[in-house]
GUBATOR-922546 format. One record per residue (C-alpha): residue number from 0; x negated, y negated, z. Coordinates in steps of 0.02 Angstrom, whole numbers, plus 32768, in hexadecimal, padded with zeros to 4 digits. Example, Ala and Ser with C-alpha at 12.3 -4.5 7.8 and 13.67 -1.06 7.14 Angstrom:
BEGIN
+-----+------+------+------+
| num |   xx |   yy |   zz |
+-----+------+------+------+
|   0 | 7D99 | 80E1 | 8186 |
|   1 | 7D54 | 8035 | 8165 |
+-----+------+------+------+
***
This chain:
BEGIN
+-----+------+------+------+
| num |   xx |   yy |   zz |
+-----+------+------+------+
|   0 | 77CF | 441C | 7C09 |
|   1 | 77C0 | 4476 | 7CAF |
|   2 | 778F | 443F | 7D3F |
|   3 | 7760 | 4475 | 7DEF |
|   4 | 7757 | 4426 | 7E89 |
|   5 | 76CF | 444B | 7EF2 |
|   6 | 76A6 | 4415 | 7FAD |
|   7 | 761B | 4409 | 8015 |
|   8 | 75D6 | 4468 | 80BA |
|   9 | 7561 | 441E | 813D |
|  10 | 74D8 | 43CC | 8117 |
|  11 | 753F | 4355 | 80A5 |
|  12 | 755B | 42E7 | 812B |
|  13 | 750D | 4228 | 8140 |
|  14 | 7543 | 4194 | 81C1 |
|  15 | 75A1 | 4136 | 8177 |
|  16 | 75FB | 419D | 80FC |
|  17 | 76AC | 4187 | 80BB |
|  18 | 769A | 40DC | 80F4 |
|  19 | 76B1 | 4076 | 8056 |
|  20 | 7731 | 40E9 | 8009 |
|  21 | 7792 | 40BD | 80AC |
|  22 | 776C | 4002 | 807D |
|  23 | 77B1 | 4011 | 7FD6 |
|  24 | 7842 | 408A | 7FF5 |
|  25 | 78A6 | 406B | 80A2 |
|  26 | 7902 | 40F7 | 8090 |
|  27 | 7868 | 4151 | 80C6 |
|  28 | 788C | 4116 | 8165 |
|  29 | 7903 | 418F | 8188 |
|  30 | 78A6 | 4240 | 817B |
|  31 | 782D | 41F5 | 8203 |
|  32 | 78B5 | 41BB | 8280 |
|  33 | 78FF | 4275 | 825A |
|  34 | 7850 | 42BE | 8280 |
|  35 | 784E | 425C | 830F |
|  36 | 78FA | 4283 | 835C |
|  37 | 78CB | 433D | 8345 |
|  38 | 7818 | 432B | 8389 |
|  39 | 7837 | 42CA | 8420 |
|  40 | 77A1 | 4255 | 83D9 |
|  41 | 7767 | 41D0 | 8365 |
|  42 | 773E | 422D | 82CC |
|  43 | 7735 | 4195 | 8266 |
|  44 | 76C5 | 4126 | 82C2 |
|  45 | 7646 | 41C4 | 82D5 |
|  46 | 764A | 41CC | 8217 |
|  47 | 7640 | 411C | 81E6 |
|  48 | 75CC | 40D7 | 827C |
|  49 | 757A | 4185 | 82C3 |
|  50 | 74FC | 4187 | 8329 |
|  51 | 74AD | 4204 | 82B4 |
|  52 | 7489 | 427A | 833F |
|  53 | 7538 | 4292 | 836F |
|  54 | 756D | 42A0 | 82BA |
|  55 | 74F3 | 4329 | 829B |
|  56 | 7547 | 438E | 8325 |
|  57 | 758E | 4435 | 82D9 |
|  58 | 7632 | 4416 | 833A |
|  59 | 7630 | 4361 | 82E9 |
|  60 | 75EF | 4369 | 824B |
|  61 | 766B | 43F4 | 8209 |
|  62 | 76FC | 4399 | 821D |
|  63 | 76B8 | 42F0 | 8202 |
|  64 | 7699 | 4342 | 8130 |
|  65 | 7740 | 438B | 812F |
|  66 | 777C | 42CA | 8158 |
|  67 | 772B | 428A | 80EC |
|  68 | 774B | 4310 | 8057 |
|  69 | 7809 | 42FF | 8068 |
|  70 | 7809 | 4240 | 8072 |
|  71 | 77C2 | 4261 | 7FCA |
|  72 | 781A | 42EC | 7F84 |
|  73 | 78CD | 4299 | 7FCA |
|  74 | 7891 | 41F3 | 7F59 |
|  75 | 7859 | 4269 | 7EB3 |
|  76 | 7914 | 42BD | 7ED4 |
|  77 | 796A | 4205 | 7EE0 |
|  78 | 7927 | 41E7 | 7E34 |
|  79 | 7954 | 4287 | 7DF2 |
|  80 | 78B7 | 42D0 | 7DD3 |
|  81 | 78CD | 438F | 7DFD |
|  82 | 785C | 441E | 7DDD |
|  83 | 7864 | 44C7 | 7DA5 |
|  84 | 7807 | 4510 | 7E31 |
|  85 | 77C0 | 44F3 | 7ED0 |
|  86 | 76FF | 4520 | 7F33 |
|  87 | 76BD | 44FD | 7FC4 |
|  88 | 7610 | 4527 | 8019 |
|  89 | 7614 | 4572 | 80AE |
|  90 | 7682 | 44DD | 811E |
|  91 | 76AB | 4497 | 8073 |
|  92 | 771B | 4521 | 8046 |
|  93 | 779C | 44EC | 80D3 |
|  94 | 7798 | 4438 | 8093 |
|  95 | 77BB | 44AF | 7FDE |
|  96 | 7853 | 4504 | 8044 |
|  97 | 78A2 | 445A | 807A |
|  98 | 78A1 | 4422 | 7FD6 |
|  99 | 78F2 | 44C7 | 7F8C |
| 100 | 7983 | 44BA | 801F |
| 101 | 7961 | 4551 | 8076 |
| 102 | 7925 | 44F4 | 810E |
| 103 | 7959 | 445A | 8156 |
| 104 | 78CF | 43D0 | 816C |
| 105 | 791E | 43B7 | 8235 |
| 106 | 78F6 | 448F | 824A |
| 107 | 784F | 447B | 81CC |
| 108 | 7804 | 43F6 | 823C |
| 109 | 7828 | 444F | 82CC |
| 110 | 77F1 | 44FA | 8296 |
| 111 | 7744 | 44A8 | 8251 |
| 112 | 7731 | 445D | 8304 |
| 113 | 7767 | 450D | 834A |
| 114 | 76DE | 4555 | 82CB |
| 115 | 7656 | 44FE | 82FC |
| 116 | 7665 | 4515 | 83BE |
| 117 | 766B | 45D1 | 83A7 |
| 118 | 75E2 | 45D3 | 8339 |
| 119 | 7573 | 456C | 83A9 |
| 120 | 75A9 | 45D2 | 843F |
| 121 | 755B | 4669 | 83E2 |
| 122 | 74B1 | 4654 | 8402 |
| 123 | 7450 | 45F2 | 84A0 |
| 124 | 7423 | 454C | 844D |
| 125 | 737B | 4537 | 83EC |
| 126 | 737F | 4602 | 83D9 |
| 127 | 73D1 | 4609 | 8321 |
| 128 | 738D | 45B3 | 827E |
| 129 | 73A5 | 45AA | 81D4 |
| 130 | 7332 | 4590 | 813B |
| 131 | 7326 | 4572 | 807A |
| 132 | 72B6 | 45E5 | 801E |
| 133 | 7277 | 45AD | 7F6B |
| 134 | 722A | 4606 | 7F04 |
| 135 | 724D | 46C0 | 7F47 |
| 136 | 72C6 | 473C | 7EF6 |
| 137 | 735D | 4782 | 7F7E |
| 138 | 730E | 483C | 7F45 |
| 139 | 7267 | 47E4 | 7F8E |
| 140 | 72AC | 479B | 800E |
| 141 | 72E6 | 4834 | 8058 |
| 142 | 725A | 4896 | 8033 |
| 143 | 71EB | 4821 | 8099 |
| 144 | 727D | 482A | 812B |
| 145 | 727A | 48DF | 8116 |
| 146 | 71BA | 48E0 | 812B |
| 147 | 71A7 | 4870 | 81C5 |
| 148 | 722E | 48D9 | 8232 |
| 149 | 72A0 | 4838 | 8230 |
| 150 | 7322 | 4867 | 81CE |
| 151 | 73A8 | 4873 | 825B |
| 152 | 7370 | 47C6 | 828B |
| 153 | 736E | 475F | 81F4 |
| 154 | 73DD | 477A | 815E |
| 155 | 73F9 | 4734 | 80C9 |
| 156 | 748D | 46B6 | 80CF |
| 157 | 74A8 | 4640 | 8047 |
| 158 | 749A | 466D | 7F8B |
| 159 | 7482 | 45C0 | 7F49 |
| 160 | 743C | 45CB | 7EAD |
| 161 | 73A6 | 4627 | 7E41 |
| 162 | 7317 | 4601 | 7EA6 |
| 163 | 7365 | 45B8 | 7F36 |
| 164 | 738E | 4634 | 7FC4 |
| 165 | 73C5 | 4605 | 807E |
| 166 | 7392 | 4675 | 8112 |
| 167 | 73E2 | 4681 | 81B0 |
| 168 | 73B6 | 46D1 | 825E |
| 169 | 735E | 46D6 | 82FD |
| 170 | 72E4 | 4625 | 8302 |
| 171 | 7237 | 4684 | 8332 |
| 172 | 7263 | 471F | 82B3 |
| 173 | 7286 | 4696 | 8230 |
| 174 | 71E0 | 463F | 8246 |
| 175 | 7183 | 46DD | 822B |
| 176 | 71D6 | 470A | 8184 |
| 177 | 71BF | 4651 | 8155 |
| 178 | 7103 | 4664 | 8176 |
| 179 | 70F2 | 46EC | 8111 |
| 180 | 7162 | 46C0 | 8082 |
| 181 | 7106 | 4625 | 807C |
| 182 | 705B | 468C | 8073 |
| 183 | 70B9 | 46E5 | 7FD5 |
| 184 | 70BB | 4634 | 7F6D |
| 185 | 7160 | 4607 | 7FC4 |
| 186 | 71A9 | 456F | 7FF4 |
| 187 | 720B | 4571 | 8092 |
| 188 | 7280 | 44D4 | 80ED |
| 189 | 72AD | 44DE | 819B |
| 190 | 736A | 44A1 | 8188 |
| 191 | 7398 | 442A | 8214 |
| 192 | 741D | 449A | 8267 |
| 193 | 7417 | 44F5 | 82FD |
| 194 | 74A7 | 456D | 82C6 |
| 195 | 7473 | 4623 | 8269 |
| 196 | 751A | 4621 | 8204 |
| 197 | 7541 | 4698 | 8172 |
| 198 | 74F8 | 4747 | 81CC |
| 199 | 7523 | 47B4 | 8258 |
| 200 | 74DF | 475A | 82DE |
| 201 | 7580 | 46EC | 82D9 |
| 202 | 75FF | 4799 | 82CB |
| 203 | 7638 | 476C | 8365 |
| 204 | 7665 | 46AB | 8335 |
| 205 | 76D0 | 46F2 | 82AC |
| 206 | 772C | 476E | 833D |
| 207 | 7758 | 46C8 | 838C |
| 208 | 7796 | 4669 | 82EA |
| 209 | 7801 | 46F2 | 82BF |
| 210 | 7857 | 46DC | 8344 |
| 211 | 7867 | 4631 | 8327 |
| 212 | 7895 | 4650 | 827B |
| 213 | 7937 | 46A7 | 82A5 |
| 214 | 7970 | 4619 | 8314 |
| 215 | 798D | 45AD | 8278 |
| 216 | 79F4 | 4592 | 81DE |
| 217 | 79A0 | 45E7 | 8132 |
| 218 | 79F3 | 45D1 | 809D |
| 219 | 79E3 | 4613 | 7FEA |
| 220 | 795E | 45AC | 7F8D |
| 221 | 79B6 | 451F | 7F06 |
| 222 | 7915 | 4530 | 7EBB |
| 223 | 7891 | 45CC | 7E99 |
| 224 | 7800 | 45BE | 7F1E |
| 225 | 7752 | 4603 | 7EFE |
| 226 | 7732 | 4662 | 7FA2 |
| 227 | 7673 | 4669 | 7FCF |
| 228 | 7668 | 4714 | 8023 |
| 229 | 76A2 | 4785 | 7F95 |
| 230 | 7689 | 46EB | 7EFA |
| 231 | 7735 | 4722 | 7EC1 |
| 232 | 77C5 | 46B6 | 7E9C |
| 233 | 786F | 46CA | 7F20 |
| 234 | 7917 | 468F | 7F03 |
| 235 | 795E | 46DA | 7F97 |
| 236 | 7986 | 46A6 | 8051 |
| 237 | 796A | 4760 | 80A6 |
| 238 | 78B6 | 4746 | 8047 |
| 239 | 7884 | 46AE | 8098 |
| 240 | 784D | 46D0 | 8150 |
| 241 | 77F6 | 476D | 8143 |
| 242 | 7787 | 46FD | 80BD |
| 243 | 7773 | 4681 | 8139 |
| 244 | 773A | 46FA | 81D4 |
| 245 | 76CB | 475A | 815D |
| 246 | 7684 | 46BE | 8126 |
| 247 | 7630 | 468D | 81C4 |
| 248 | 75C8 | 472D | 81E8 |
| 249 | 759D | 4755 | 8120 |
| 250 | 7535 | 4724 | 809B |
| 251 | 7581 | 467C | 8036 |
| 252 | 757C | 46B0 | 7F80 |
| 253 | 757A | 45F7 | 7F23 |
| 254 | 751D | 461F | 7E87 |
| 255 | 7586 | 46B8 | 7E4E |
| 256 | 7638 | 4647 | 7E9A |
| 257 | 7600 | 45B8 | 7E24 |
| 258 | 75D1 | 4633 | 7D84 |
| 259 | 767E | 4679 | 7D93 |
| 260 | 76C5 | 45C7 | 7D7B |
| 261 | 7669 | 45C2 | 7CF5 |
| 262 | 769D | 4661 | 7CA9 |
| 263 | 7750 | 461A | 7CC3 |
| 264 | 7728 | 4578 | 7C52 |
| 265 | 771A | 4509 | 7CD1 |
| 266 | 7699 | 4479 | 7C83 |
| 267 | 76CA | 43F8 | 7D02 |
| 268 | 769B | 4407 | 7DAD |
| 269 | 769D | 4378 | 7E23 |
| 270 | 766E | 4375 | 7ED6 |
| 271 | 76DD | 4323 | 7F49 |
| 272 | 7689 | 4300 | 7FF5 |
| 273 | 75EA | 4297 | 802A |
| 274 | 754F | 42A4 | 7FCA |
| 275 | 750D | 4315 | 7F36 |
| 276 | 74C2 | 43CD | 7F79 |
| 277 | 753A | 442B | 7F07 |
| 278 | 7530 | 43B7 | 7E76 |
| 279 | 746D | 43D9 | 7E79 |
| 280 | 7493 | 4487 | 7E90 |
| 281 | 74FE | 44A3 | 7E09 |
| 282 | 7471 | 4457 | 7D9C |
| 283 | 740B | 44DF | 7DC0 |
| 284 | 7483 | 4553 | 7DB5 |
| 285 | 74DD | 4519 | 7CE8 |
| 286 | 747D | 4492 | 7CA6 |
| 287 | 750D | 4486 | 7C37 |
| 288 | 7594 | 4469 | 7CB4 |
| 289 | 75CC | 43BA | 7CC7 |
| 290 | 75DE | 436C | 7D78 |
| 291 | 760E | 42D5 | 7DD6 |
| 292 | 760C | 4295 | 7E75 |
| 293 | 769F | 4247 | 7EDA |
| 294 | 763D | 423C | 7F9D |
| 295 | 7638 | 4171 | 7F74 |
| 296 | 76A7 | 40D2 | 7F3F |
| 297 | 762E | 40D7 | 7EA0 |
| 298 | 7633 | 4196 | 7E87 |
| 299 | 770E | 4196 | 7EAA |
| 300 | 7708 | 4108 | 7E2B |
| 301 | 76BF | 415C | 7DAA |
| 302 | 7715 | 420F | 7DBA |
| 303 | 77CC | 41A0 | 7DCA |
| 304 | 7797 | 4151 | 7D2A |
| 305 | 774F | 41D7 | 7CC5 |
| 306 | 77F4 | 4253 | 7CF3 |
| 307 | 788A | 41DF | 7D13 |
+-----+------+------+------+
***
């Protein structure tokens, strides 16, 4: 049976988090006190104890989920549970990269931290947004962009799922299309970040990471990675940054990176990282896909017992 590893982006995140797992597996121990030597900061207490508003920084938050990814994906590995291929969303895919050995967690954590700054440097604080649209097509979606004058303000950024679109872009801009979308039969969620990421407003975050990029180690991936800017698989290390810098300012394409798993046989996918967004989005994406869920003691338990 195949099976793919897939790990989460923002938004996963919860105080508290990782905590039991540590509990139950010491070894965990030692990705935070390496996250912590290379962040200058206690990683591990901000996941574990928050406060919530600190955690839900951008320039926390996105390393504190790579932490806590790897100190699962290092205890799956330990038991010799290896997948065929790796995903991750948006963040998640350099939690994917750490796990395939083309990035180090030490440079990972680092760059994620790096990441975050630039993109909230981009934009004066409170001026960017991002929201989910139900319910609306991407052709529609556009169209309704197209017919409000917006559509070098807001963009479509995240291809979830059918039915489940994410918008990105100036905050007032975004508020008008959500008005009227809503006025079309649509439902529309204010997400609770203050960064536009995935569209061009962040081009010049993605100048700055690429130069970061350069300054550290990439090796060829052990494993095939699911890239979300192009949905195509890469096996190769000269393939792997200019993924990553065109990944901040363009559209995340989940759905079609997930149906070409699929279309490679995986039927197991199982999401390593705190809580369940791309288990639920699978759901809606292949009924028939199987999933489980390794962001808890209960959840590890269960995937270490079903694949051991």
């Amino acid at each position: 049976m195949k099976t793919a590893f897939i790990f989460p982006g923002q938004g996963s995140q919860f105080v508290g988090m990782g905590k039991d797992i540590a509990e139950a597996y010491p070894e965990a121990h030692r990705v935070f006190e390496e996250a912590n030597e290379a962040l200058g900061f206690d990683l591990k207490r901000l996941c574990f104890e928050g406060p919530e508003k600190e955690l839900g920084l951008t320039i926390n938050t996105q390393p504190a989920i790579l932490a806590v990814s790897i100190v699962i994906w290092q205890i799956l590995q330990r038991a010799g549970i290896h997948p065929d291929f790796v995903a991750g969303h948006s963040l998640g895919e350099y939690s994917a990269l750490v796990a395939s050995e083309a990035l180090s967690f030490k440079d990972a954590v680092r760059l994620v931290r790096a990441r975050a700054q630039f993109m909230q440097d981009a934009m004066e604080e409170g001026s960017g947004a991002m929201a989910a649209v139900l319910g609306l097509s991407e052709k529609k979606i556009i169209d309704l962009l197209n017919s409000l004058h917006i559509e070098d303000q807001v963009f479509v950024a995240n291809l979830n799922c059918q039915g489940q679109t994410v918008i990105s872009g100036e905050k007032k801009s975004l508020e008008d299309f959500m008005a009227k979308a809503q006025d079309m039969g649509a439902r529309c969620v204010l997400l609770g970040v203050s960064v536009p990421s995935h569209c061009p407003l962040m081009n010049h975050a993605g100048t700055l990471l690429q130069e970061q990029l350069r300054s550290v180690q990439i090796n060829q991936p052990k494993i095939s990675v699911v890239t979300n800017v192009d949905a195509k698989i890469i096996t190769e290390q000269d393939e792997v940054l200019p993924a990553l810098v065109r990944q901040i300012s363009t559209v995340l394409r989940w759905e079609e990176s997930m149906l070409l798993l699929i279309k490679k046989n995986v039927e197991l996918f199982v999401e390593v990282g705190p809580g369940r967004v791309l288990s639920n989005l699978l759901r809606r994406i292949n009924r028939q896909s199987k999933t489980l869920n390794a962001g808890d003691r209960a959840g590890l338990q269960q995937v270490l017992t079903q694949l051991s």
